[in-house]
C-alpha positions as CSV (number, residue, x, y, z in Angstrom):
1,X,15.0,7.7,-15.8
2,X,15.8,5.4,-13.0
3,X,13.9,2.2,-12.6
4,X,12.1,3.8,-9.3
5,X,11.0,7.0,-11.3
6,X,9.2,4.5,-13.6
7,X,7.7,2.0,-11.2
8,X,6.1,5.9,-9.9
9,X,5.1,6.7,-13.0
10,X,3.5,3.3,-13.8
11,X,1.5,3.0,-10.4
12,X,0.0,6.5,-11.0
13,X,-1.4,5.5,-14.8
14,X,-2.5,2.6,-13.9
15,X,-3.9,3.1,-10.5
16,X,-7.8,3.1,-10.3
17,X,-10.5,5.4,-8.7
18,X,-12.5,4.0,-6.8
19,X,-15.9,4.9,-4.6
20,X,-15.8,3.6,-0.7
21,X,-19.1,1.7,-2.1
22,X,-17.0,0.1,-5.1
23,X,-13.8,-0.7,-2.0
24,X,-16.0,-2.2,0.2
25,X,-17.8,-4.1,-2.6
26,X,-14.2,-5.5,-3.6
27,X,-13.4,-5.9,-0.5
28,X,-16.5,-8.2,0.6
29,X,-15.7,-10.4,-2.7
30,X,-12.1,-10.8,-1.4
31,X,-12.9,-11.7,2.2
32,X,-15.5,-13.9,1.6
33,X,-14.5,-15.4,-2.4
34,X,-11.1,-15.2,-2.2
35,X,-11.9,-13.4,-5.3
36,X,-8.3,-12.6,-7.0
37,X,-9.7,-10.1,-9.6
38,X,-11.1,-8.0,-6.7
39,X,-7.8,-8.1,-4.6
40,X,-6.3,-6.8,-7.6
41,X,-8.5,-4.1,-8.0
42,X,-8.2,-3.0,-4.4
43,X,-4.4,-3.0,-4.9
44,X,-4.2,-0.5,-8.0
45,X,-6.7,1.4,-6.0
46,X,-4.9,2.1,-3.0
47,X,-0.9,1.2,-4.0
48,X,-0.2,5.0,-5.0
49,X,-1.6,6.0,-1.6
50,X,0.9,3.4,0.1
51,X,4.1,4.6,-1.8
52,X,2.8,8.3,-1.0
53,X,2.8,7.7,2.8
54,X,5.7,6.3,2.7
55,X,7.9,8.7,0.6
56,X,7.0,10.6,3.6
57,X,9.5,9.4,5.5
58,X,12.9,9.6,2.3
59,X,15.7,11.9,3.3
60,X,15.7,9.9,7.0
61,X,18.4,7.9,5.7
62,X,16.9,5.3,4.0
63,X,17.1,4.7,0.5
64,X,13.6,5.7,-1.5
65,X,13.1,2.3,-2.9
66,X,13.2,0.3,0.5
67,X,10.5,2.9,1.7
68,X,8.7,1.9,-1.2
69,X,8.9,-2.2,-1.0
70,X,7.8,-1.3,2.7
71,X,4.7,0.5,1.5
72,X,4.2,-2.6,-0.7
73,X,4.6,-4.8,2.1
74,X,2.4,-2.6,4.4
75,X,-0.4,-2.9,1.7
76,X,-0.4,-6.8,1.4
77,X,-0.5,-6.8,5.0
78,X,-3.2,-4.6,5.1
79,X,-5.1,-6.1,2.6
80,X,-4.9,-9.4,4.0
81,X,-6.4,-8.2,7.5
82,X,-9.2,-6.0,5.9
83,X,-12.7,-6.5,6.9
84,X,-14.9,-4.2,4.8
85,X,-17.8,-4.0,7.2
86,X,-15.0,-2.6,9.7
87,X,-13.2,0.1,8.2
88,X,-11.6,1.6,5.3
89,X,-8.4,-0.2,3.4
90,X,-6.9,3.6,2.8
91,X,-7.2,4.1,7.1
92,X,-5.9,0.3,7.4
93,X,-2.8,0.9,5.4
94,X,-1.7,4.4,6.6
95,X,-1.8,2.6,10.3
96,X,0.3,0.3,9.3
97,X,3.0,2.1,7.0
98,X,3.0,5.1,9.8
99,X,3.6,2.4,12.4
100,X,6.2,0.2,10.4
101,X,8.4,3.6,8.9
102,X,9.5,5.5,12.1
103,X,9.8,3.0,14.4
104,X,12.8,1.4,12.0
105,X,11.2,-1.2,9.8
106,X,14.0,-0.9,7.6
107,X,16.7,-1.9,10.3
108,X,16.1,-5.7,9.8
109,X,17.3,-4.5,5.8
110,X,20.7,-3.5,6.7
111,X,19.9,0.4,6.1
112,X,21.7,1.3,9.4
């Protein structure tokens, strides 16, 4: 097993299910407290969901583990622009990873 396949594994077992109540409720304390605890929570909650977008895109030419360092990347950017009283984090980060894969994110890493 490959360090990817574990990094997979781990984020599925430890990955948390949330309600949108419970997300926005994180999300609120992160936005206004700068509450670490809650950005953490909103991470494990929606990083399987980022890597799953993004594997999307393997086979394209790019090597599975930059596609998922960009789905980590799409999350932290998504995450830092969230406003809960605007939207949903999930909706946030598939606009951004759906944007960032195709167009060639991955050019600026040498992949081509």
């Amino acid at each position: 097993m490959d360090s990817l396949d574990v990094y997979l594994r781990d984020i599925r077992h430890c990955c948390l299910k949330l309600s949108r109540q419970e997300i926005h409720e994180l999300g609120v304390r992160w936005r206004d407290h700068n509450d670490q605890q809650a950005r953490e929570q909103l991470v494990l909650c929606v990083l399987p969901w980022a890597v799953k977008i993004a594997m999307r895109y393997k086979g394209r030419g790019v090597d599975q583990m930059d596609l998922v360092s960009l789905a980590n990347e799409g999350l932290m950017l998504a995450l830092g622009n969230f406003d809960p009283d605007k939207g949903s984090l999930t909706t946030h980060v598939a606009c951004l990873n759906a944007k960032s894969i195709p167009e060639g994110s991955w050019l600026d890493m040498g992949a081509y």
